[in-house]
DOBANU-836574 format. One record per residue (C-alpha): residue in one letter; x, y, z. Coordinates in steps of 0.2 Angstrom, whole numbers, plus 5000, padded with zeros to 4 digits. Layout:
# residues N
+---+------+------+------+
| r |    x |    y |    z |
+---+------+------+------+
| A |    X |    Y |    Z |
...
+---+------+------+------+
END
This chain:
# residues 434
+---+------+------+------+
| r |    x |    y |    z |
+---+------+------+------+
| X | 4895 | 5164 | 5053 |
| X | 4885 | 5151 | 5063 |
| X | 4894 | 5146 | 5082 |
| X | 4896 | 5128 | 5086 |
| X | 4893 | 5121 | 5103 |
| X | 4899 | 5100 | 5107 |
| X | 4885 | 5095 | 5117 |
| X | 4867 | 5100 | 5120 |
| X | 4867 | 5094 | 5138 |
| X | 4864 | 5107 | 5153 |
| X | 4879 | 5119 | 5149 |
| X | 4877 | 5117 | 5128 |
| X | 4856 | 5121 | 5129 |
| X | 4859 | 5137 | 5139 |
| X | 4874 | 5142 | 5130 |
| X | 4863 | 5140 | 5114 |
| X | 4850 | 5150 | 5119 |
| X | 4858 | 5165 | 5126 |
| X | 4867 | 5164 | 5108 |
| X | 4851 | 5164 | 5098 |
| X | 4842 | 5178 | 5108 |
| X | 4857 | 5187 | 5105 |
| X | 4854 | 5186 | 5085 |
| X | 4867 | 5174 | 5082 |
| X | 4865 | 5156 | 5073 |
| X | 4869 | 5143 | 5083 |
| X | 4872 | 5123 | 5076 |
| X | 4870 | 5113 | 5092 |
| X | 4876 | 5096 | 5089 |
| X | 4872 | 5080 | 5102 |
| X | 4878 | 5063 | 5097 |
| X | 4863 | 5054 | 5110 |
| X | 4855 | 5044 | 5102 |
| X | 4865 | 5039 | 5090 |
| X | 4880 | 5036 | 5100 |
| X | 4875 | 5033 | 5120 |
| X | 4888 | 5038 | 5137 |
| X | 4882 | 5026 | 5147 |
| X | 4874 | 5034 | 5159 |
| X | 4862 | 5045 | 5149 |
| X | 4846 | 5035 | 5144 |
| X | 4836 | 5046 | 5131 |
| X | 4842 | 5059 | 5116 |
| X | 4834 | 5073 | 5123 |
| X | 4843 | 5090 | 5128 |
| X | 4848 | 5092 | 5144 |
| X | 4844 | 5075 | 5154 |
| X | 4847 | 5075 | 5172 |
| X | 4857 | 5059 | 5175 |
| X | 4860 | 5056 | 5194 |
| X | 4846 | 5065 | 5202 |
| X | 4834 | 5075 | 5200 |
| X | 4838 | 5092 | 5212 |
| X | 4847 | 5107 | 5210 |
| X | 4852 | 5110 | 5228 |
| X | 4844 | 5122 | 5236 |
| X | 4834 | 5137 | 5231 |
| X | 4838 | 5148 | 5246 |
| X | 4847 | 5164 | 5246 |
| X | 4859 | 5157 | 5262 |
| X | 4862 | 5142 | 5253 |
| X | 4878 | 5145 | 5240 |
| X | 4869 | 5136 | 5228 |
| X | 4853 | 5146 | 5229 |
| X | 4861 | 5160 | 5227 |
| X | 4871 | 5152 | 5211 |
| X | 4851 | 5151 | 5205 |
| X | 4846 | 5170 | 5209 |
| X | 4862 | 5176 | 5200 |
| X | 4857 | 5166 | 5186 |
| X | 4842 | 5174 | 5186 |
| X | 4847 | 5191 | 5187 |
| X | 4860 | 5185 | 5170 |
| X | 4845 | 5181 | 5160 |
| X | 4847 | 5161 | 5162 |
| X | 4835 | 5153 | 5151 |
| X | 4836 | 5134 | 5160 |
| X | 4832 | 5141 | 5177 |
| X | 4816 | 5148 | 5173 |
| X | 4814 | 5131 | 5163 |
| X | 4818 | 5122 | 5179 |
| X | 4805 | 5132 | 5191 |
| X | 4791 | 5126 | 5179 |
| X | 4794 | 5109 | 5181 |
| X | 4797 | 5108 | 5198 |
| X | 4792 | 5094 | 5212 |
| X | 4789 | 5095 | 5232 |
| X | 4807 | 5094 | 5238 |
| X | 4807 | 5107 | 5254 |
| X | 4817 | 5119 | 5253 |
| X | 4826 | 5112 | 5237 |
| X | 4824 | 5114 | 5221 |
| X | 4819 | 5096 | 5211 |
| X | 4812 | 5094 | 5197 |
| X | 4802 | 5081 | 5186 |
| X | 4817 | 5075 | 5174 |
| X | 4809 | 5071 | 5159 |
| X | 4798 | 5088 | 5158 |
| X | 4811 | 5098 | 5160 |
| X | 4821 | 5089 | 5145 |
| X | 4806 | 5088 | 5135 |
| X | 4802 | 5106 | 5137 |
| X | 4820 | 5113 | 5134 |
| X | 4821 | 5102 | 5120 |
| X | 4805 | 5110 | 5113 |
| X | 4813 | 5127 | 5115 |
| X | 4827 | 5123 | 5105 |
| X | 4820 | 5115 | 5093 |
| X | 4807 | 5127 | 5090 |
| X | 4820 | 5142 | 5090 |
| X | 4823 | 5146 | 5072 |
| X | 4841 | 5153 | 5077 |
| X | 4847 | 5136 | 5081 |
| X | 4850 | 5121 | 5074 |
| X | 4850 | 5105 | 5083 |
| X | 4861 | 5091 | 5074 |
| X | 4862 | 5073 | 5081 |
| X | 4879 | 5069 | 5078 |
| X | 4894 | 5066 | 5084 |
| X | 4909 | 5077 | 5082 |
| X | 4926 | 5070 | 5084 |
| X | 4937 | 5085 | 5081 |
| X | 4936 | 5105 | 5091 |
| X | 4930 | 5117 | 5075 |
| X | 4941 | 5129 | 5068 |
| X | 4927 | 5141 | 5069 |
| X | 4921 | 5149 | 5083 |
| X | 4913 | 5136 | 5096 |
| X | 4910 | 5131 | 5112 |
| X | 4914 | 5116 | 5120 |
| X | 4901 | 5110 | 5133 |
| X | 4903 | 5089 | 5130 |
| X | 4900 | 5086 | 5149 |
| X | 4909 | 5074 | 5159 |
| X | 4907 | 5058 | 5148 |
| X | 4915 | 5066 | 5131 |
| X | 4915 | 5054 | 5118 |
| X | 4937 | 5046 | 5119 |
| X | 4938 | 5053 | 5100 |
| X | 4933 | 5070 | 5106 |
| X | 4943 | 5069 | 5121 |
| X | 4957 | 5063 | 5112 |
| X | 4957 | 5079 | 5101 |
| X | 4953 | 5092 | 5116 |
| X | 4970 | 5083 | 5125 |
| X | 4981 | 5088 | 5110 |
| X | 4973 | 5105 | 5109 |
| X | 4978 | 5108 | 5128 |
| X | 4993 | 5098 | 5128 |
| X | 4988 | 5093 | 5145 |
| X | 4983 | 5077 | 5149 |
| X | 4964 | 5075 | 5156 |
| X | 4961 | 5071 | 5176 |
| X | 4946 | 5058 | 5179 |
| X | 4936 | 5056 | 5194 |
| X | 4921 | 5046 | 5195 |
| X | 4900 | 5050 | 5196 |
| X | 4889 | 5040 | 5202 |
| X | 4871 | 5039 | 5202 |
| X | 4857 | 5034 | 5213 |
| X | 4844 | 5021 | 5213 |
| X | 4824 | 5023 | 5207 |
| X | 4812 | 5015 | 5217 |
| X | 4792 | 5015 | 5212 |
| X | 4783 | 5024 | 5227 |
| X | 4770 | 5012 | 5227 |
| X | 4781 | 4999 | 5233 |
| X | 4787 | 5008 | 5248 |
| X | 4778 | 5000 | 5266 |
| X | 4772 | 5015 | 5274 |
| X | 4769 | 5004 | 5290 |
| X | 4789 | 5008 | 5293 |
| X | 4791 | 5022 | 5281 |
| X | 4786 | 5042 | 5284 |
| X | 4784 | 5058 | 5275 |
| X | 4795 | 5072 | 5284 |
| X | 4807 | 5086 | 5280 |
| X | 4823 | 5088 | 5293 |
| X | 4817 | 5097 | 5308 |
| X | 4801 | 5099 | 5300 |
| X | 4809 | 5115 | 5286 |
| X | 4797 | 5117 | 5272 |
| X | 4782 | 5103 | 5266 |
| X | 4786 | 5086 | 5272 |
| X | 4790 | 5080 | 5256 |
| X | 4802 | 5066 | 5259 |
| X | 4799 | 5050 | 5261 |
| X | 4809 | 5044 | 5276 |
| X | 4814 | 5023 | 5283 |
| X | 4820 | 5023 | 5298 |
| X | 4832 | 5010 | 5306 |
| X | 4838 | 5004 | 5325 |
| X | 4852 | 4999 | 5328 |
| X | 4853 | 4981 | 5325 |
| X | 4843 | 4986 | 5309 |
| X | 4857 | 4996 | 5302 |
| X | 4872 | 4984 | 5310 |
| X | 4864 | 4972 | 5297 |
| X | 4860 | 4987 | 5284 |
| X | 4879 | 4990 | 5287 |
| X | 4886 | 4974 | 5286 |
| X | 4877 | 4967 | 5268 |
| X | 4884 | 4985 | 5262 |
| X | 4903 | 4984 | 5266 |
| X | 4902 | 4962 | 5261 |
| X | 4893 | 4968 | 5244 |
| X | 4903 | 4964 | 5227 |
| X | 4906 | 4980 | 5216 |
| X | 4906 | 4982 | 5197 |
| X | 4924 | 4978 | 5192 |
| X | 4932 | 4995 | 5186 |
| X | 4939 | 4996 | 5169 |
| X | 4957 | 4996 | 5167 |
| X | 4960 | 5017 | 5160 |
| X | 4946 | 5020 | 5176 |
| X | 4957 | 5012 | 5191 |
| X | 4967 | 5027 | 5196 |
| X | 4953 | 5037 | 5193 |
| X | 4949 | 5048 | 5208 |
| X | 4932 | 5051 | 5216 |
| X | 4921 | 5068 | 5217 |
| X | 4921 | 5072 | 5238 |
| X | 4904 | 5077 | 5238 |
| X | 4898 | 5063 | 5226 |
| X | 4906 | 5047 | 5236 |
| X | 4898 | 5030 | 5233 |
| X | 4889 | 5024 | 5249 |
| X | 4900 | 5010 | 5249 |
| X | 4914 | 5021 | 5249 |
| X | 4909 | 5030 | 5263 |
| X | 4906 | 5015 | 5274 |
| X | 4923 | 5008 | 5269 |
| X | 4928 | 5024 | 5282 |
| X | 4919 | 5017 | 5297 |
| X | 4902 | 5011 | 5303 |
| X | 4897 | 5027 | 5308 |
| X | 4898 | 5039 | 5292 |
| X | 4885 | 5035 | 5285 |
| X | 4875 | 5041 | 5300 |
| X | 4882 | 5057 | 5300 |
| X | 4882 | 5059 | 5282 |
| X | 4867 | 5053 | 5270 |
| X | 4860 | 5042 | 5285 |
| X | 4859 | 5057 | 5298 |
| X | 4844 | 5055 | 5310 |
| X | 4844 | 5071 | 5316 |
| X | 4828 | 5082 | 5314 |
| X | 4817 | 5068 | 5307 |
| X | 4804 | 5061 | 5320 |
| X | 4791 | 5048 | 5314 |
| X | 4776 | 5058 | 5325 |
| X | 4764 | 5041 | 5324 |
| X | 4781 | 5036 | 5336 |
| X | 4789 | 5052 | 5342 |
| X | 4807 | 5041 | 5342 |
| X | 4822 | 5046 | 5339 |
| X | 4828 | 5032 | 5326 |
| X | 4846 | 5028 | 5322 |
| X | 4848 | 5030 | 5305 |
| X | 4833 | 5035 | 5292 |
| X | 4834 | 5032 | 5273 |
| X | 4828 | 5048 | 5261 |
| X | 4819 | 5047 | 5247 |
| X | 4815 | 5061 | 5237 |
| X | 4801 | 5064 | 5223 |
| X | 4807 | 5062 | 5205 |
| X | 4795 | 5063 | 5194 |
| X | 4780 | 5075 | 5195 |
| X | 4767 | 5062 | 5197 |
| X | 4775 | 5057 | 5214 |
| X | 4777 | 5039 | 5209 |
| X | 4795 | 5037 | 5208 |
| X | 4808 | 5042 | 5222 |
| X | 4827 | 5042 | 5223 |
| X | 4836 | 5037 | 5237 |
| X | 4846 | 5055 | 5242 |
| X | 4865 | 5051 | 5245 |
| X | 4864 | 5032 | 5240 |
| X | 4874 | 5034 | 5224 |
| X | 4883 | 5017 | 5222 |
| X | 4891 | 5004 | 5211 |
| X | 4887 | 4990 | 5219 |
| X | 4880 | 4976 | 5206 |
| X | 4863 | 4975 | 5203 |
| X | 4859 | 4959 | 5212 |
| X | 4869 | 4966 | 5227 |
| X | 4862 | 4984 | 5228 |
| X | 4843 | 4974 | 5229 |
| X | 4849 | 4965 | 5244 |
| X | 4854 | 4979 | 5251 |
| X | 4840 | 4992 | 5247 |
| X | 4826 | 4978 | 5252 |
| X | 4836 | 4976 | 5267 |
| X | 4830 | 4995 | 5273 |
| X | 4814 | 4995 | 5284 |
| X | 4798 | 5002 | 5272 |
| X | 4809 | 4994 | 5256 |
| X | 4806 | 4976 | 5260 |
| X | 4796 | 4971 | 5242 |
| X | 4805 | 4991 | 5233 |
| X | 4803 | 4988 | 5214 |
| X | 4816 | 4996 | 5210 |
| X | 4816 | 5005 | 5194 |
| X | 4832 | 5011 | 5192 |
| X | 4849 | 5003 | 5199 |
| X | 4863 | 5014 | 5204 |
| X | 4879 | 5015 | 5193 |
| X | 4895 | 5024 | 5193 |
| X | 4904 | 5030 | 5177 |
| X | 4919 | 5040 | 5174 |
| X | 4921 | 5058 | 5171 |
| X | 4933 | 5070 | 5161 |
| X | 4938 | 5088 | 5164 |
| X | 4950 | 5099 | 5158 |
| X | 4964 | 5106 | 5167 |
| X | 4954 | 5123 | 5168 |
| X | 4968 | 5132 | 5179 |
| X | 4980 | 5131 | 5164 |
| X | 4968 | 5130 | 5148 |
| X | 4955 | 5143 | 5152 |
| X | 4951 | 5160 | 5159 |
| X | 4937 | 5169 | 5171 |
| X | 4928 | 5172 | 5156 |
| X | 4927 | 5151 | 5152 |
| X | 4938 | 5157 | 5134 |
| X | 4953 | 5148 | 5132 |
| X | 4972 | 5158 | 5135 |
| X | 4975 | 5149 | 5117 |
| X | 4962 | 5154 | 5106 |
| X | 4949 | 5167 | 5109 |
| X | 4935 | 5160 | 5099 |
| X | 4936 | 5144 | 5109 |
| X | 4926 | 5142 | 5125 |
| X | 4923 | 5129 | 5137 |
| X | 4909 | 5126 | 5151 |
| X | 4900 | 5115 | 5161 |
| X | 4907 | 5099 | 5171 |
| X | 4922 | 5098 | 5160 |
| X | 4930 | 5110 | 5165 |
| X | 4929 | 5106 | 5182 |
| X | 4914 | 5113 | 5190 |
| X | 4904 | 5101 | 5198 |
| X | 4885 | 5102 | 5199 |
| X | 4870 | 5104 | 5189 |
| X | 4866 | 5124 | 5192 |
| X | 4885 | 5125 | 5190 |
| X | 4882 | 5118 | 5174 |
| X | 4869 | 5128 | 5168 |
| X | 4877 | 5143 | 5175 |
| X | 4894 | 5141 | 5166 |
| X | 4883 | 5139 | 5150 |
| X | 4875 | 5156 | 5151 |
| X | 4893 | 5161 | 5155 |
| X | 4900 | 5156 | 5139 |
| X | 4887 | 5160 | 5128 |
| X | 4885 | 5177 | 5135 |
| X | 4904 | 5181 | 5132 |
| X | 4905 | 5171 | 5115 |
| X | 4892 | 5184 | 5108 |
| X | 4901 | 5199 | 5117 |
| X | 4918 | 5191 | 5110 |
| X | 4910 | 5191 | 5091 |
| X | 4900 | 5209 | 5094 |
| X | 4920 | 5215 | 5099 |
| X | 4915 | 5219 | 5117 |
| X | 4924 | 5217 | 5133 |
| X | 4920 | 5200 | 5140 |
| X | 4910 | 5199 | 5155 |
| X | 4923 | 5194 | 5169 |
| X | 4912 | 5192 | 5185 |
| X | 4915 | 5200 | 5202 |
| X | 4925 | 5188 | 5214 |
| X | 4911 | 5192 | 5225 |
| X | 4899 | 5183 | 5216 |
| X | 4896 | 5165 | 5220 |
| X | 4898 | 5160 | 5199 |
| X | 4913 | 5175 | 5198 |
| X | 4921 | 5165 | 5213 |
| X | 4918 | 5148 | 5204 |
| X | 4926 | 5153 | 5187 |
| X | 4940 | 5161 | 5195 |
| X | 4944 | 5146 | 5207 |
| X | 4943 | 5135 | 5190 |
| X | 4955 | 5147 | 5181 |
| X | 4967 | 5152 | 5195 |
| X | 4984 | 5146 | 5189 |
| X | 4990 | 5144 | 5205 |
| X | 4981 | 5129 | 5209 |
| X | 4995 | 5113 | 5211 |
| X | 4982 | 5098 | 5209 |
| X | 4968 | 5103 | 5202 |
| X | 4950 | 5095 | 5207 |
| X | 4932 | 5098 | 5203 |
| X | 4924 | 5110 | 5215 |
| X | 4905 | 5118 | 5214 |
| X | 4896 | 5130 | 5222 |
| X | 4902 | 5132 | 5240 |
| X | 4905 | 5149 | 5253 |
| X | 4923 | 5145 | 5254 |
| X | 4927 | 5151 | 5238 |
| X | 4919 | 5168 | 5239 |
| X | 4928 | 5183 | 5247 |
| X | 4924 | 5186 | 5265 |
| X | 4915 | 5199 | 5273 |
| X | 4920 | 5207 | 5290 |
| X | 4908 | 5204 | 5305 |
| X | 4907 | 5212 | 5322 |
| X | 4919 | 5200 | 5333 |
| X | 4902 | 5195 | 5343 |
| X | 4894 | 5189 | 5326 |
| X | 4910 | 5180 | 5319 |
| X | 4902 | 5162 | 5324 |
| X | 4885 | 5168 | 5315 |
| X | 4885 | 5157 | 5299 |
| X | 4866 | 5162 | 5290 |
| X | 4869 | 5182 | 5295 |
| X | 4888 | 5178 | 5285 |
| X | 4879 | 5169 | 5273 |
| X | 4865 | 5183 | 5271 |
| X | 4877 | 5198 | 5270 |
| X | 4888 | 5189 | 5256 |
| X | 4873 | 5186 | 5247 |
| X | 4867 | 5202 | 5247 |
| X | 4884 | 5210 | 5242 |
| X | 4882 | 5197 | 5226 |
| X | 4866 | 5202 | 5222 |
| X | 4870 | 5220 | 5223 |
| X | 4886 | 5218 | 5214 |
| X | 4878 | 5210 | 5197 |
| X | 4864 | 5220 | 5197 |
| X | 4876 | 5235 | 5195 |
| X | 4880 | 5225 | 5179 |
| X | 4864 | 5221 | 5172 |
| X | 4858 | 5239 | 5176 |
+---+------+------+------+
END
């Protein structure tokens, strides 16, 4: 019997290819090209849409260690990812189109599995995964709310700007990483004071795409705000959050600037960069004011304008379990941003999840329910605890894992915390996959 999987984005490739080197037949179905979200711009599998970085590749970091569990599972995107990777510090970025071109190459060449361009409008009734992502098709959507009898939460996504590096004046702009961590890989503009008064004031006077009627109570992602969202909080948010000065010195200078503009590498030939933290939805004519209105982006050509489009997940707490199969039907699974995990590695790492306990499921083994201690065991079981009131999209973070018990003098230490609850992770999964 061949599995189904909605969706060959992040979640659906890796779920597709854990299935296949399992032994099982897998029909992959995409509907890009055919039928477009929006935000997507190719038909390839598994584009990156509003940046190009994975977060961080450290152990201390909960993301990084999200990647060395995935890595100790057997995920096949993350080594995927690591070969297509771009100067980013300590982060892990990589250049998009490679990566999408080379997973897309795997799967295609992988005779287990069988890559449909199509769109499907109704769940299977054959064993299947849903992994549709954030921007499911409303027909598809429509069917998975009856399925739950729940009806879907919205928040909204939004991407960052492109600019072409060529056009960047490094008269005004530097390469630096924060407090000089890793290869000075970032491009950085900074501002004075009166600089990002006017920086400020063209931002919060700035018309904005009108929203669509079914999007106005839509609520945003925390960790994905729109600049011009932050700013609506006060004129100093954007300084300490993605405008932060701290640790980034121009040494041709040595002055400690105001506010500095990131720009991170996004393609491997280092000739486009996206502006870290700038996702927006402004319109276009706007967001060119305002990004040529930064110090070293006077004459940007922009490649790429910032938009913001909604997104859809379940409400995982009542629908699915720790395993990502659903409490209605056991040959249905769900994973990736719709059900509420937030995040490209979570993504990839709810993928291998599901595909993983689909083939244990269809072999009659007992699915793998991860250790709370592990940072994607404490992410699907925050997703499926049904105690949550209002659920909301959450990823990677160390408040969701179990604590561990320091000495009272080392309470305050944050990376030796971080460390030792990495290490219990570690050592926890690979108990499992000894």
């Amino acid at each position: 019997m061949d599995i189904t999987i909605i969706g060959a984005g992040l979640a659906g490739s890796e779920a597709a290819l854990q299935l296949a080197k399992r032994g099982f037949n897998v029909k992959l179905y995409e509907m890009r090209p055919q039928k477009t979200t929006g935000a997507h711009t190719g038909g390839n599998c598994a584009e990156f849409v509003c940046s190009n970085s994975l977060g961080s590749g450290d152990i201390t970091n909960a993301s990084g260690l999200l990647k060395h569990e995935m890595e100790l599972l057997g995920g096949e995107l993350i080594k995927i990812a690591y070969e297509c990777r771009v100067p980013a510090g300590s982060a892990l970025a990589i250049d998009r189109e490679m990566f999408s071109e080379k997973v897309t190459e795997k799967i295609k060449n992988n005779p287990k599995i069988e890559l449909i361009k199509e769109e499907l409008t109704q769940i299977p009734e054959t064993p299947a995964i849903i992994a549709s992502g954030p921007l499911t098709s409303d027909k598809l959507a429509n069917d998975i709310k009856t399925f739950t009898q729940n009806k879907h939460l919205h928040f909204f996504d939004a991407i960052a700007p492109i600019v072409e590096k060529d056009s960047i004046n490094f008269n005004k702009a530097f390469y630096a990483s924060r407090y000089d961590k890793g290869e000075a890989s970032y491009i950085n503009c900074p501002m004075n004071k009166e600089e990002y008064e006017k920086f400020y004031n063209i931002l919060i006077h700035a018309p904005r795409i009108e929203l669509k009627e079914f999007e106005k109570n839509a609520k945003f992602f925390e960790s994905c705000l729109p600049i011009e969202v932050l700013a609506s909080r006060g004129v100093d948010t954007l300084r300490f959050g993605p405008m932060k000065p701290v640790g980034l010195v121009d040494k041709r200078t040595g002055i400690e600037n105001y506010a500095v503009v990131q720009l991170r590498q996004d393609n491997s030939a280092k000739t486009l960069y996206n502006l870290v933290g700038f996702q927006t939805n402004l319109k276009w004519g706007s967001q060119k004011e305002l990004l040529q209105s930064i110090p070293g982006l006077e004459n940007a050509n922009i490649i790429r304008y910032g938009v913001m489009h909604r997104n859809t997940f379940i409400n995982s707490p009542k629908i699915l379990n720790a395993t990502l199969q659903t409490k209605k039907r056991t040959d249905l699974f769900f994973a990736g941003q719709i059900t509420g995990t937030e995040g490209y590695t979570e993504s990839i790492a709810t993928g291998l999840l599901a595909g993983i306990n689909m083939a244990k499921y269809l072999n009659g083994e007992k699915l793998l329910e991860l250790p709370k201690e592990t940072m994607l065991g404490a992410l699907t079981h925050y997703i499926s605890n049904p105690e949550h009131e209002k659920f909301q999209p959450i990823n990677s973070n160390w408040g969701i894992l179990q604590p561990v018990e320091l000495p009272k003098k080392e309470r305050k230490n944050k990376k030796l915390k971080a460390e030792l609850m990495a290490e219990r992770s570690l050592n926890s999964l690979k108990s499992i996959c000894s």
